[in-house]
mmCIF file as Biopython writes it, N, C-alpha, C and O atoms, coordinates in Angstrom:
data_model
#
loop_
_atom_site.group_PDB
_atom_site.id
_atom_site.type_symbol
_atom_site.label_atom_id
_atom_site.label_alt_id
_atom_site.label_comp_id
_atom_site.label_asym_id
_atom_site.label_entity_id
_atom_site.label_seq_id
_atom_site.pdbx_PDB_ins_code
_atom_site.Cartn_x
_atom_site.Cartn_y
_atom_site.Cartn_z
_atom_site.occupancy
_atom_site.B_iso_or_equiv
_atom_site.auth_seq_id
_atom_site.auth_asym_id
_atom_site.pdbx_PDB_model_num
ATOM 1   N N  . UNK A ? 1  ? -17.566 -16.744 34.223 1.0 0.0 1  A 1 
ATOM 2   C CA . UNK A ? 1  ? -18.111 -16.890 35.550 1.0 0.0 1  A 1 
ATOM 3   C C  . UNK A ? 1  ? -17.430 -18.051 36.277 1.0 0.0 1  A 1 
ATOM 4   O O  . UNK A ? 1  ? -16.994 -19.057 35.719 1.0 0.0 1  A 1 
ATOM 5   N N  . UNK A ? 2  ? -17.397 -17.836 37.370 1.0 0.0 2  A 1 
ATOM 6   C CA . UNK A ? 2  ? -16.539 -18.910 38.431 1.0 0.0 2  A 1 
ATOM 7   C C  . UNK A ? 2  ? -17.749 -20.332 38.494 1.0 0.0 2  A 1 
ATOM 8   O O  . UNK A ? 2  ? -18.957 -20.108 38.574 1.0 0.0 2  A 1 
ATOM 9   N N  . UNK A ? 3  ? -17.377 -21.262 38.461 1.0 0.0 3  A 1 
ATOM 10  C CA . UNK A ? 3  ? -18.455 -22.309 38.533 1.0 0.0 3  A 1 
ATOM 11  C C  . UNK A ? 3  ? -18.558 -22.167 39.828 1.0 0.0 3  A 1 
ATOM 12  O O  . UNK A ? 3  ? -19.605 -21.788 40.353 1.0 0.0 3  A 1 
ATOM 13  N N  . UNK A ? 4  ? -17.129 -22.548 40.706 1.0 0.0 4  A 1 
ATOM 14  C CA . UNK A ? 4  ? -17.032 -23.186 42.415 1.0 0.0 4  A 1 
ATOM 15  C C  . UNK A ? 4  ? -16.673 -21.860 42.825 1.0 0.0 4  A 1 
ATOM 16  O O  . UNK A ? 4  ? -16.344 -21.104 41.911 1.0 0.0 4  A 1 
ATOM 17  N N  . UNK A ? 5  ? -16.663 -21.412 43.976 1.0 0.0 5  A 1 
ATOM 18  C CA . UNK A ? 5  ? -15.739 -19.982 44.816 1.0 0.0 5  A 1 
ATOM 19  C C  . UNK A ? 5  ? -14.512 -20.372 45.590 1.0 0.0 5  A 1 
ATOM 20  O O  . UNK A ? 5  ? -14.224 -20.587 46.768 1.0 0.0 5  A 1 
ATOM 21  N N  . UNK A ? 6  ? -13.899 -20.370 44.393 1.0 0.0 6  A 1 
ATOM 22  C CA . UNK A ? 6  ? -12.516 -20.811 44.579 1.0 0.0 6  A 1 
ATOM 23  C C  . UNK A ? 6  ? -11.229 -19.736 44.470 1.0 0.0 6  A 1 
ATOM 24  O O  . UNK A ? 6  ? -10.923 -19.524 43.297 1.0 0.0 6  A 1 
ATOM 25  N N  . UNK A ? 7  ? -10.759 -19.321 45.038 1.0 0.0 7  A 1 
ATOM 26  C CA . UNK A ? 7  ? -9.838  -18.157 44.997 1.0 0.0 7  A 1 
ATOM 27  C C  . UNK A ? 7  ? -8.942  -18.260 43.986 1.0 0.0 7  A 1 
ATOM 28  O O  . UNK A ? 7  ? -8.414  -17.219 43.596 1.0 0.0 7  A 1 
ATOM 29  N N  . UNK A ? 8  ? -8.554  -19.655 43.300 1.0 0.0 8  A 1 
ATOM 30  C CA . UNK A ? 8  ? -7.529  -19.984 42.408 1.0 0.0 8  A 1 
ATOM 31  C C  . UNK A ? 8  ? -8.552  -20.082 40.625 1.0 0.0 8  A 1 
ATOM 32  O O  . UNK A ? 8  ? -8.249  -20.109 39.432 1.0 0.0 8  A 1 
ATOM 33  N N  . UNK A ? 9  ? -9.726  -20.103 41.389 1.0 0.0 9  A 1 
ATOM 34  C CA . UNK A ? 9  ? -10.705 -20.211 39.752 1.0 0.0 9  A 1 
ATOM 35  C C  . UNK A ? 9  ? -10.464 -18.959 39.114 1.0 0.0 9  A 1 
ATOM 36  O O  . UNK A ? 9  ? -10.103 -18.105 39.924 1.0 0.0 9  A 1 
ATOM 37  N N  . UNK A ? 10 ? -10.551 -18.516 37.798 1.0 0.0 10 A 1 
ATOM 38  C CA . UNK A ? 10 ? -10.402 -17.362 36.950 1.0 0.0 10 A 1 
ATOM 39  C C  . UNK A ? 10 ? -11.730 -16.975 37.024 1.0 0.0 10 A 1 
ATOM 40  O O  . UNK A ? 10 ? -12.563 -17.858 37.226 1.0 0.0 10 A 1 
ATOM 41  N N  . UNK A ? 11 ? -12.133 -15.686 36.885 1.0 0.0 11 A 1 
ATOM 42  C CA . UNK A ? 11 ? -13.365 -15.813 36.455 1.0 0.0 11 A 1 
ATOM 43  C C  . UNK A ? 11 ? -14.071 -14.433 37.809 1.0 0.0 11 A 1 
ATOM 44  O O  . UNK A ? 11 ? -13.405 -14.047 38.770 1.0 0.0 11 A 1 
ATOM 45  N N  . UNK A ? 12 ? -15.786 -13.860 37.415 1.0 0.0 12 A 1 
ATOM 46  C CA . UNK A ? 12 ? -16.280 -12.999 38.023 1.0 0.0 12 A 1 
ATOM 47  C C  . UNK A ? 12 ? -16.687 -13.664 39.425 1.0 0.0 12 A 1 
ATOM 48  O O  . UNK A ? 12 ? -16.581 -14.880 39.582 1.0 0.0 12 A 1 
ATOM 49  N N  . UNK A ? 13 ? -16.955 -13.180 40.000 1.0 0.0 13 A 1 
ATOM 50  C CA . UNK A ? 13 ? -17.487 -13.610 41.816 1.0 0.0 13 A 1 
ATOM 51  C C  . UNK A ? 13 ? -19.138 -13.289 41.368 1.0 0.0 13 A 1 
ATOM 52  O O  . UNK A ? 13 ? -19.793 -14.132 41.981 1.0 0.0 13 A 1 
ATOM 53  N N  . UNK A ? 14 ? -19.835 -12.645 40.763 1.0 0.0 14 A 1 
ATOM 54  C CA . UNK A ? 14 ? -20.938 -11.655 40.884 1.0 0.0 14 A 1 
ATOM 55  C C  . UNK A ? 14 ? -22.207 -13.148 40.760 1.0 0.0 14 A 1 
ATOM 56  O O  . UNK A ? 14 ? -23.401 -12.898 40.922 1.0 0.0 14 A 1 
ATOM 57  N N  . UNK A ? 15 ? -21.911 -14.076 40.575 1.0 0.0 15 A 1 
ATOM 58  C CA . UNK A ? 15 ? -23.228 -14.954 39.447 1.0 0.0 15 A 1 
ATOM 59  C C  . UNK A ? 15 ? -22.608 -16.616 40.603 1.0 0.0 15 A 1 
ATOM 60  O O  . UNK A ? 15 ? -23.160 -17.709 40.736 1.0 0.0 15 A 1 
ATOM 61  N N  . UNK A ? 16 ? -21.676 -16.233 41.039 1.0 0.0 16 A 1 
ATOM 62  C CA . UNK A ? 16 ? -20.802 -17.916 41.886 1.0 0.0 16 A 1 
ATOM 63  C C  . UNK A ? 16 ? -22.217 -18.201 43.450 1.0 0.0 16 A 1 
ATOM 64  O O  . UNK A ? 16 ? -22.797 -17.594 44.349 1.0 0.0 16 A 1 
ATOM 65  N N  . UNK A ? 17 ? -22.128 -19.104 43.026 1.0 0.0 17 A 1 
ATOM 66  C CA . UNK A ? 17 ? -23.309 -19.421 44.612 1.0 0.0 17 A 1 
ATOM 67  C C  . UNK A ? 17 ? -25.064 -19.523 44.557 1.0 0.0 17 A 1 
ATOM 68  O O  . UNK A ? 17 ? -25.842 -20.363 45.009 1.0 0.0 17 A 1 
ATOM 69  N N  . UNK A ? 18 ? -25.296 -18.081 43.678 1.0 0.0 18 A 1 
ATOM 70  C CA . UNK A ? 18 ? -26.318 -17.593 43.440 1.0 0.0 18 A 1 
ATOM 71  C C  . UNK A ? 18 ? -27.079 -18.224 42.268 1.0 0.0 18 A 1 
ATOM 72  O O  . UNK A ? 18 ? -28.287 -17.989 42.238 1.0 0.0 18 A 1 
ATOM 73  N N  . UNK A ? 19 ? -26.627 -18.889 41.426 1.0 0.0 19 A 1 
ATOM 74  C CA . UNK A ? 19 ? -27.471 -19.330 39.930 1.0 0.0 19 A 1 
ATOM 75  C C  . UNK A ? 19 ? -26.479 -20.635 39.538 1.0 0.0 19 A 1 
ATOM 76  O O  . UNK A ? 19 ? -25.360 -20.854 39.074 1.0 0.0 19 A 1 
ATOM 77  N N  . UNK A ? 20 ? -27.971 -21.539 40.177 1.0 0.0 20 A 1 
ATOM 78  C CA . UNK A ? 20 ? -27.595 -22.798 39.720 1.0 0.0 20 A 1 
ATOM 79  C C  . UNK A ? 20 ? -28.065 -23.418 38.978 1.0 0.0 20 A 1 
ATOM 80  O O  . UNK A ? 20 ? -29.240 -23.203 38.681 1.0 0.0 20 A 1 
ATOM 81  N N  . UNK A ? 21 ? -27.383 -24.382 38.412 1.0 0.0 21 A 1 
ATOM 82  C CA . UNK A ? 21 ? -27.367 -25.033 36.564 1.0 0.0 21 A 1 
ATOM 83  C C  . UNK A ? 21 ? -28.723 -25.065 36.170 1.0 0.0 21 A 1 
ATOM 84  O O  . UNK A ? 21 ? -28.952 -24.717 35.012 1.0 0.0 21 A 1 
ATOM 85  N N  . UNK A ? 22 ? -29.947 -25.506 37.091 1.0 0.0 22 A 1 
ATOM 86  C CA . UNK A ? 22 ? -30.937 -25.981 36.603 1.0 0.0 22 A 1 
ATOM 87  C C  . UNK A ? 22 ? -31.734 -24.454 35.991 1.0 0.0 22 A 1 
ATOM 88  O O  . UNK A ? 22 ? -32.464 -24.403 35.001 1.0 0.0 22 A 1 
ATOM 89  N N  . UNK A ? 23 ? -31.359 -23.303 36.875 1.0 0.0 23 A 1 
ATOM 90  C CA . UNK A ? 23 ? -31.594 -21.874 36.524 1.0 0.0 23 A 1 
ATOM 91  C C  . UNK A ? 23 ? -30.818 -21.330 35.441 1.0 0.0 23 A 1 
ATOM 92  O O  . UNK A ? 23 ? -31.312 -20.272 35.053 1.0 0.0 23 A 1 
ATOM 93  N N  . UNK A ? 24 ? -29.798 -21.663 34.822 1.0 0.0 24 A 1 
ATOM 94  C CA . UNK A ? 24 ? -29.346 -21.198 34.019 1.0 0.0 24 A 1 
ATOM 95  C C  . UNK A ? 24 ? -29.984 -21.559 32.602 1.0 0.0 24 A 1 
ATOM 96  O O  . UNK A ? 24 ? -30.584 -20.745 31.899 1.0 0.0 24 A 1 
ATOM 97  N N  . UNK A ? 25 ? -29.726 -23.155 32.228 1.0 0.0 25 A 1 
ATOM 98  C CA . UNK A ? 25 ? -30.871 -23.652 31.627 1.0 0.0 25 A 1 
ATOM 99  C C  . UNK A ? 25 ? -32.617 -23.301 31.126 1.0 0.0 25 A 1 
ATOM 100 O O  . UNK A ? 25 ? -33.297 -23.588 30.141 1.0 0.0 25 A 1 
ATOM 101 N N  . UNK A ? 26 ? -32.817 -22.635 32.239 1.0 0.0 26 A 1 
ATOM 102 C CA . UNK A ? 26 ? -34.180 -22.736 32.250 1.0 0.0 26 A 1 
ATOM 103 C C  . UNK A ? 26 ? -34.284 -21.674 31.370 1.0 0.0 26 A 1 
ATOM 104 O O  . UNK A ? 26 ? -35.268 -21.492 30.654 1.0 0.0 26 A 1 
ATOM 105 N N  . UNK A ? 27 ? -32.761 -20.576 31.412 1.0 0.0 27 A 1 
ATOM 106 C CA . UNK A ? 27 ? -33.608 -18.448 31.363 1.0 0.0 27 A 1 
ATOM 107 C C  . UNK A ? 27 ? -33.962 -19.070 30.283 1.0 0.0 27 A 1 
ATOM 108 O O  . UNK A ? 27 ? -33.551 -20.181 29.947 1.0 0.0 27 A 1 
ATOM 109 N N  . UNK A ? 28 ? -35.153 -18.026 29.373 1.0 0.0 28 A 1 
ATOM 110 C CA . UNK A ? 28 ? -35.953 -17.975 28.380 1.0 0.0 28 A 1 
ATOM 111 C C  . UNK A ? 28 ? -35.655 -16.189 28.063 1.0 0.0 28 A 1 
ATOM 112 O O  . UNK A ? 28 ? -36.287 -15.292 28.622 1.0 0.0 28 A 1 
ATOM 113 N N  . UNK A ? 29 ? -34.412 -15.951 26.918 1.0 0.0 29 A 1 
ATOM 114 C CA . UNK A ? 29 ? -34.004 -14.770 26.767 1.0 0.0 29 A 1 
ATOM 115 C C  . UNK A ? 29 ? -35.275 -13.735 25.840 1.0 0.0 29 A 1 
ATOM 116 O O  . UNK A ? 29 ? -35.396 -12.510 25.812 1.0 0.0 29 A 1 
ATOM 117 N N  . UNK A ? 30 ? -35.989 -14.690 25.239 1.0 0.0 30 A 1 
ATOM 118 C CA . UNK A ? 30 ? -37.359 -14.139 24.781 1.0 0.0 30 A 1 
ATOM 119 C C  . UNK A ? 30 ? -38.257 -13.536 25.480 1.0 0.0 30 A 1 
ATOM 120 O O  . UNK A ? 30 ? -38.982 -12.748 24.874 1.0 0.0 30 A 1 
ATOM 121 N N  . UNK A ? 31 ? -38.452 -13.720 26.850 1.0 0.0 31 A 1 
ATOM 122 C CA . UNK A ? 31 ? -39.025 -13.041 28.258 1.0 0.0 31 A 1 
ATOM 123 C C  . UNK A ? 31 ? -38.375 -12.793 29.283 1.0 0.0 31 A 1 
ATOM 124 O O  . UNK A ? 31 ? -38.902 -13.251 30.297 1.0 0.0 31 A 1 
ATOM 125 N N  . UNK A ? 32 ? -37.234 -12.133 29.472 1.0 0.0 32 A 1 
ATOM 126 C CA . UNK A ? 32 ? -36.663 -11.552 30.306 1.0 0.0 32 A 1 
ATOM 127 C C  . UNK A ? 32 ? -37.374 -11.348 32.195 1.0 0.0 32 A 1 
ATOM 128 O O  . UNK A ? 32 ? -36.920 -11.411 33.337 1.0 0.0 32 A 1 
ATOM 129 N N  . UNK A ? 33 ? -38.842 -11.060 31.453 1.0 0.0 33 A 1 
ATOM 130 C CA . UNK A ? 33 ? -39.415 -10.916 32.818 1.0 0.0 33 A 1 
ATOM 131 C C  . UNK A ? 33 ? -40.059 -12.280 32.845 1.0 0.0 33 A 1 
ATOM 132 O O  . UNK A ? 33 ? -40.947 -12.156 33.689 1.0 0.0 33 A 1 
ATOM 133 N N  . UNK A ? 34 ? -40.080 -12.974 32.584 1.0 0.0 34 A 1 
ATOM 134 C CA . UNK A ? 34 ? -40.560 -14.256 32.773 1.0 0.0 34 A 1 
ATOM 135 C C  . UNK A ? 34 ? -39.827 -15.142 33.730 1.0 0.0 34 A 1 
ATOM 136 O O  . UNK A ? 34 ? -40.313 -16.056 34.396 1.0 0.0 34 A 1 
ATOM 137 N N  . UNK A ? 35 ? -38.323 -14.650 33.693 1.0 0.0 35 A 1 
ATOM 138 C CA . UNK A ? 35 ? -37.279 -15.743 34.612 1.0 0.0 35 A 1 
ATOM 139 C C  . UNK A ? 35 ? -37.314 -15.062 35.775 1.0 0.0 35 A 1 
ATOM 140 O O  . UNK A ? 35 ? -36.494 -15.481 36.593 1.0 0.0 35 A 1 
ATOM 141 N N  . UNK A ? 36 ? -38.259 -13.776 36.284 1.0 0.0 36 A 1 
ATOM 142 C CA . UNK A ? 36 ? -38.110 -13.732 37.449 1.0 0.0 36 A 1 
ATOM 143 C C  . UNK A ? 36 ? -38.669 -14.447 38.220 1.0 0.0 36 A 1 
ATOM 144 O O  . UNK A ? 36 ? -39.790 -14.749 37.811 1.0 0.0 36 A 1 
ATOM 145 N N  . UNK A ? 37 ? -38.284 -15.082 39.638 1.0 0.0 37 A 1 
ATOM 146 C CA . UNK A ? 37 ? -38.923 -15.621 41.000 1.0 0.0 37 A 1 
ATOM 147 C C  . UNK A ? 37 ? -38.807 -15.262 41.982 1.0 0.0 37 A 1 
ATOM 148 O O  . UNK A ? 37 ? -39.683 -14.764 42.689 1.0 0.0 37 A 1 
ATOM 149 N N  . UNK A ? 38 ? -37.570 -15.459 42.263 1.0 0.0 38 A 1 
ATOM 150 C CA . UNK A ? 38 ? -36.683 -14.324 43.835 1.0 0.0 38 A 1 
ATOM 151 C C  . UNK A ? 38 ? -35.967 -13.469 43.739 1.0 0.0 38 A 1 
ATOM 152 O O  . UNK A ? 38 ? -35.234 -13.315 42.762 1.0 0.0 38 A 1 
ATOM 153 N N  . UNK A ? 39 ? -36.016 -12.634 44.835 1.0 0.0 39 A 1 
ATOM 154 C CA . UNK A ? 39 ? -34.840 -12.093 45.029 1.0 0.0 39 A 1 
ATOM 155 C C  . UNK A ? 39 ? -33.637 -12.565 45.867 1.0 0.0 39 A 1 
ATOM 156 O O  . UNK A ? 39 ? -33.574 -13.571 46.574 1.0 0.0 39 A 1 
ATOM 157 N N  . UNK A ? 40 ? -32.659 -11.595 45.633 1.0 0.0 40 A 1 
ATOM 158 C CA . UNK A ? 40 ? -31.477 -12.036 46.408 1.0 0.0 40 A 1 
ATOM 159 C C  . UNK A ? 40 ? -31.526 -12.519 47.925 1.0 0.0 40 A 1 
ATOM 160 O O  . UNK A ? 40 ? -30.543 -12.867 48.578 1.0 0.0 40 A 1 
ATOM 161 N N  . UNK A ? 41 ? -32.866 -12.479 48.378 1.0 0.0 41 A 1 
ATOM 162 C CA . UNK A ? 41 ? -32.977 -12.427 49.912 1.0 0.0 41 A 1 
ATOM 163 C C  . UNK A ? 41 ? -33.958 -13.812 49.716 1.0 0.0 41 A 1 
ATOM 164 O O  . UNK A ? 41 ? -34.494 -14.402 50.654 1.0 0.0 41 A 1 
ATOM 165 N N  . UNK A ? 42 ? -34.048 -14.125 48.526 1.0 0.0 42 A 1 
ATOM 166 C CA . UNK A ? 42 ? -34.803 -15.444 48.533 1.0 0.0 42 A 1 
ATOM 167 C C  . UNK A ? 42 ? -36.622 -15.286 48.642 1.0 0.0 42 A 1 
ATOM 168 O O  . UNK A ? 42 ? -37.414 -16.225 48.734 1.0 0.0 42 A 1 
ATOM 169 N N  . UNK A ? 43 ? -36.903 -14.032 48.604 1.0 0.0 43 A 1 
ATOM 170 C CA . UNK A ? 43 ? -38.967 -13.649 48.849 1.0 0.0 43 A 1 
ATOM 171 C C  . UNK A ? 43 ? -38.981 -13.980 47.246 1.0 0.0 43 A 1 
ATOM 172 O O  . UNK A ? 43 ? -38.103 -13.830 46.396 1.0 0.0 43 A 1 
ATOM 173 N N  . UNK A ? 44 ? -40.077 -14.396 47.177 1.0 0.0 44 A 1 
ATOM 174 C CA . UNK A ? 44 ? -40.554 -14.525 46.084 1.0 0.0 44 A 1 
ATOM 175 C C  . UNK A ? 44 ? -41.423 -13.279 44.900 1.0 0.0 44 A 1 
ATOM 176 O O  . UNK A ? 44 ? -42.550 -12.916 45.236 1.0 0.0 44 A 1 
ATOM 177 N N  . UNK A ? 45 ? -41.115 -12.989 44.227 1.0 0.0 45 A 1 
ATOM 178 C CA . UNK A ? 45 ? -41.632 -11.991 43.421 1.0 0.0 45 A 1 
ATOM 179 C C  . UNK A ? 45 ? -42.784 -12.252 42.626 1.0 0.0 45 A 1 
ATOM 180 O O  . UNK A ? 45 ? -43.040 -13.387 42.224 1.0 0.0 45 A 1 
ATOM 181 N N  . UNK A ? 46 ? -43.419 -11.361 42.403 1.0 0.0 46 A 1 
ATOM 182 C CA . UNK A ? 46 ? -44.880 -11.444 41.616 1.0 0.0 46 A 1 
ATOM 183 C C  . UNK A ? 46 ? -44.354 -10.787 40.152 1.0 0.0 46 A 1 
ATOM 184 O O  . UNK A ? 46 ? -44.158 -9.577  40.256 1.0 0.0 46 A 1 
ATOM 185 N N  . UNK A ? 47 ? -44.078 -11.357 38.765 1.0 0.0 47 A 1 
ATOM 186 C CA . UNK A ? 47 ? -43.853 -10.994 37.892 1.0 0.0 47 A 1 
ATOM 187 C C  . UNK A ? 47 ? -45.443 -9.748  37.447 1.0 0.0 47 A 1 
ATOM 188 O O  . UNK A ? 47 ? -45.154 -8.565  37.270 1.0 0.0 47 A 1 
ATOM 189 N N  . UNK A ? 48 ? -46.141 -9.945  37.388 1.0 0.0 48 A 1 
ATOM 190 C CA . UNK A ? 48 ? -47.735 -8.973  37.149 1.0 0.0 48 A 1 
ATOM 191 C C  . UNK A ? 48 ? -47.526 -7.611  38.058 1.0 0.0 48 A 1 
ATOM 192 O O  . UNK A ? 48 ? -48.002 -6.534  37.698 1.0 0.0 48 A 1 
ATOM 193 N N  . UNK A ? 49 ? -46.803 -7.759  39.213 1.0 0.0 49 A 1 
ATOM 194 C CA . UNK A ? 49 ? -46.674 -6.629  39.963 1.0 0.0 49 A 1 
ATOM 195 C C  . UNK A ? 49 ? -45.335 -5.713  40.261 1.0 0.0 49 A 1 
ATOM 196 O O  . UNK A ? 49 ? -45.169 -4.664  40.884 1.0 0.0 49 A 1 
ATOM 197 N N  . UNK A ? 50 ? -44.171 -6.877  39.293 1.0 0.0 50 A 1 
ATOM 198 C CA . UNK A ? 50 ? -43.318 -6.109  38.911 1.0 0.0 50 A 1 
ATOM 199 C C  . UNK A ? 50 ? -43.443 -4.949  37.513 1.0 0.0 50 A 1 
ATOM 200 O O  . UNK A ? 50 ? -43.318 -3.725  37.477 1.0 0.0 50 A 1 
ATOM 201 N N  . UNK A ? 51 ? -43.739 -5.948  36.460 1.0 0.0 51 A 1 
ATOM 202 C CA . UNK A ? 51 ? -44.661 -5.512  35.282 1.0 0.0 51 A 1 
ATOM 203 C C  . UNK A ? 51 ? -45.022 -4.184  35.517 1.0 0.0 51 A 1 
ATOM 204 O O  . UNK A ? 51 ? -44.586 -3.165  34.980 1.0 0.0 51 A 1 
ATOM 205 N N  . UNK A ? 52 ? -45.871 -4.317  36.384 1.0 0.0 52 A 1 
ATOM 206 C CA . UNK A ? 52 ? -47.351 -3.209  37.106 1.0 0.0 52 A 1 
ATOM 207 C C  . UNK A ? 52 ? -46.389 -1.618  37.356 1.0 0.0 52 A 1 
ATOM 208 O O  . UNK A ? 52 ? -46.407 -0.561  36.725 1.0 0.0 52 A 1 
ATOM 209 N N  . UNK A ? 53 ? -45.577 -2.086  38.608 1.0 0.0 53 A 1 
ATOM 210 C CA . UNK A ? 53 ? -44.921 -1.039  39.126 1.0 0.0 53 A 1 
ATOM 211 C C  . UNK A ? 53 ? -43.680 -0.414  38.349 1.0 0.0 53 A 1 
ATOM 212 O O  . UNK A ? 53 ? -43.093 0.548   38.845 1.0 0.0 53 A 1 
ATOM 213 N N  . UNK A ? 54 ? -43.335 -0.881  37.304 1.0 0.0 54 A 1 
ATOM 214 C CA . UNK A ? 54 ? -41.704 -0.822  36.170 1.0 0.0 54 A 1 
ATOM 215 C C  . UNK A ? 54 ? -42.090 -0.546  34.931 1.0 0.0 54 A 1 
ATOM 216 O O  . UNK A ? 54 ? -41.593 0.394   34.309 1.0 0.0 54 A 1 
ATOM 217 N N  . UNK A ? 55 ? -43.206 -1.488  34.326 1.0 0.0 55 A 1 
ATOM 218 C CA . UNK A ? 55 ? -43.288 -1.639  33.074 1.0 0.0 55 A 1 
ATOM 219 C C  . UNK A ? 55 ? -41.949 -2.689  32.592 1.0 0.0 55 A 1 
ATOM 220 O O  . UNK A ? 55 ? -40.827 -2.591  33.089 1.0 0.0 55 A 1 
ATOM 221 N N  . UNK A ? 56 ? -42.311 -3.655  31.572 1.0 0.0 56 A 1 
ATOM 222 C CA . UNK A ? 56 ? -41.724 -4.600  31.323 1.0 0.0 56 A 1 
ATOM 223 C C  . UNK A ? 56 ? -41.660 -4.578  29.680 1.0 0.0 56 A 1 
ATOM 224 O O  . UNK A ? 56 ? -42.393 -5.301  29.005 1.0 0.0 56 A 1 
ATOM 225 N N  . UNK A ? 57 ? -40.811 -3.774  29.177 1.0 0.0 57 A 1 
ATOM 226 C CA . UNK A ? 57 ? -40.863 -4.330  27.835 1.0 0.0 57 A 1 
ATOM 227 C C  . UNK A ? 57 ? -40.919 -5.142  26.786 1.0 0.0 57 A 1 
ATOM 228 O O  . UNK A ? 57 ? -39.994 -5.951  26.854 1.0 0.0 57 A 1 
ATOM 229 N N  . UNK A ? 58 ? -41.499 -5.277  25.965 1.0 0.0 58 A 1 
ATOM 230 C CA . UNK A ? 58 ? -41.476 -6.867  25.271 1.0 0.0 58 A 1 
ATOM 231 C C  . UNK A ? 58 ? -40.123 -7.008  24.399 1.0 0.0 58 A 1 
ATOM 232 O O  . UNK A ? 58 ? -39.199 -6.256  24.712 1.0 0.0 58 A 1 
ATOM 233 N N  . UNK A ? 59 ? -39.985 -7.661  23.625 1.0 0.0 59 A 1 
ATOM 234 C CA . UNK A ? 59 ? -38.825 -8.187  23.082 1.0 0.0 59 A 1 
ATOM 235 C C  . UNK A ? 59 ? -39.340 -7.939  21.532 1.0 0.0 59 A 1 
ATOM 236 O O  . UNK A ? 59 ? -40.282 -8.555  21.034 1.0 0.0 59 A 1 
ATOM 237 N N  . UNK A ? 60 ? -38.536 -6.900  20.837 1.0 0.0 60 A 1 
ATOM 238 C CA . UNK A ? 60 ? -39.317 -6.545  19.975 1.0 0.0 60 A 1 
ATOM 239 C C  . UNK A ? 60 ? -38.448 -7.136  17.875 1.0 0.0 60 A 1 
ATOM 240 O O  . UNK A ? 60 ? -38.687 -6.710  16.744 1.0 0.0 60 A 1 
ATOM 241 N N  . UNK A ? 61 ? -37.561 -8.146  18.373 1.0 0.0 61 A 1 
ATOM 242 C CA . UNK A ? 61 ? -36.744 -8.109  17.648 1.0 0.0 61 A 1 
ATOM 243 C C  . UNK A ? 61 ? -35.849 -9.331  17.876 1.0 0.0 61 A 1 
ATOM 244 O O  . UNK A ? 61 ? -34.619 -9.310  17.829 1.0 0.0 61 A 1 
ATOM 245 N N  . UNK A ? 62 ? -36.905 -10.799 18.223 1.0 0.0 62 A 1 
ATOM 246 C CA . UNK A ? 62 ? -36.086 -12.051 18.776 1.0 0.0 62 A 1 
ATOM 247 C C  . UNK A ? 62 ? -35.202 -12.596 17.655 1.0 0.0 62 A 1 
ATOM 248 O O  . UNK A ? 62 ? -34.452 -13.534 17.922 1.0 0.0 62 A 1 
ATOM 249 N N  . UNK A ? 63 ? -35.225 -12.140 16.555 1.0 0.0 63 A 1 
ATOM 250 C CA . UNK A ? 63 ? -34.429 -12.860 14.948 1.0 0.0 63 A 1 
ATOM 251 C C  . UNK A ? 63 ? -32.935 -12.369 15.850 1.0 0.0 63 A 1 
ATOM 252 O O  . UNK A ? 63 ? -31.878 -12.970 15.658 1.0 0.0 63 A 1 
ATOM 253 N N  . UNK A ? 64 ? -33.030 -11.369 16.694 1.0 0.0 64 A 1 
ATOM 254 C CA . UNK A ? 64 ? -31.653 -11.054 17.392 1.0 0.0 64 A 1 
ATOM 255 C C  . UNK A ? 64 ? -30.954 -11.966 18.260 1.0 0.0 64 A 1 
ATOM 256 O O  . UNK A ? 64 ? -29.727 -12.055 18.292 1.0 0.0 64 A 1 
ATOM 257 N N  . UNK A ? 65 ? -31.630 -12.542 18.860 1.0 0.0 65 A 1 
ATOM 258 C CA . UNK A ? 65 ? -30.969 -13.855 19.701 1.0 0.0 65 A 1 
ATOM 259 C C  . UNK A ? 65 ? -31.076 -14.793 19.151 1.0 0.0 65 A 1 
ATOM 260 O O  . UNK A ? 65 ? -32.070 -15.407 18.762 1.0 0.0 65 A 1 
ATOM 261 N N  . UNK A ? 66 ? -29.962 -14.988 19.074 1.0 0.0 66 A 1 
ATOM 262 C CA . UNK A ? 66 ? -29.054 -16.463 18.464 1.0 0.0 66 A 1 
ATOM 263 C C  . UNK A ? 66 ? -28.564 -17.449 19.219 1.0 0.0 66 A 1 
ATOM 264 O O  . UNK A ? 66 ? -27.909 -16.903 20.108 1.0 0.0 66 A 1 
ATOM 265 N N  . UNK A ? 67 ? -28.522 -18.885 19.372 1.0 0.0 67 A 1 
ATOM 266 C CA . UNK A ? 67 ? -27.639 -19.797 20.268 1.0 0.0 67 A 1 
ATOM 267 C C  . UNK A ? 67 ? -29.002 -20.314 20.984 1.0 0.0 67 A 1 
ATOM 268 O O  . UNK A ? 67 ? -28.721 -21.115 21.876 1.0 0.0 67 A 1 
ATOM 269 N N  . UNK A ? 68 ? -30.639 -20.049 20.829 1.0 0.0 68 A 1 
ATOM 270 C CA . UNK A ? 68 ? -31.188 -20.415 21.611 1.0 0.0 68 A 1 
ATOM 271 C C  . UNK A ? 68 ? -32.346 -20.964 20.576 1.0 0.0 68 A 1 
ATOM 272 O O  . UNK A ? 68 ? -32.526 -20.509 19.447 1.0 0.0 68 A 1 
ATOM 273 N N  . UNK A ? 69 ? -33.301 -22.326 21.353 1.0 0.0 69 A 1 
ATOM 274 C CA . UNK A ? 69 ? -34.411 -22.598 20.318 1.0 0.0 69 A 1 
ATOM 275 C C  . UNK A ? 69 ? -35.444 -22.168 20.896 1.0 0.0 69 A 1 
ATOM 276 O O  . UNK A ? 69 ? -35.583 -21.640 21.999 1.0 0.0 69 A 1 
ATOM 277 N N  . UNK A ? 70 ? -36.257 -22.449 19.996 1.0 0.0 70 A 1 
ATOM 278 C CA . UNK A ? 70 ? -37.987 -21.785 20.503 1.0 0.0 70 A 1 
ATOM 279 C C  . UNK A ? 70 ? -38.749 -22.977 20.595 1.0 0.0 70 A 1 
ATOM 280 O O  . UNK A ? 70 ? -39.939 -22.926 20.908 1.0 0.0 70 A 1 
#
């Protein structure tokens, strides 16, 4: 991922601007739906009513993620 949006940086455009350090830090890959807040337009999301309307699967198999503590 591109840190800066720099035309000379290597790296994807998709994640540059949008997700900053203190958000990256934070995800919790054990709840996937837990790191939601906004959307791309910046409204704030109701995780219970995403849940509600999607269904949110649980994580059924965390011995799988590695690189992170509990």
């Amino acid at each position: 991922m591109k840190y800066e949006p720099d035309p000379e940086e290597l790296g994807l455009y998709w994640a540059s601007r949008e997700t900053p350090l203190k958000k990256v830090f934070a995800y919790r890959p054990e709840s996937v739906y837990a790191n939601v807040d906004v959307d791309l337009n910046g409204v704030t999301l109701d995780t219970d009513k995403i849940c509600a309307d999607f269904g949110c699967p649980q994580l059924t198999a965390p011995d799988n993620i590695i690189g992170t503590t509990q």
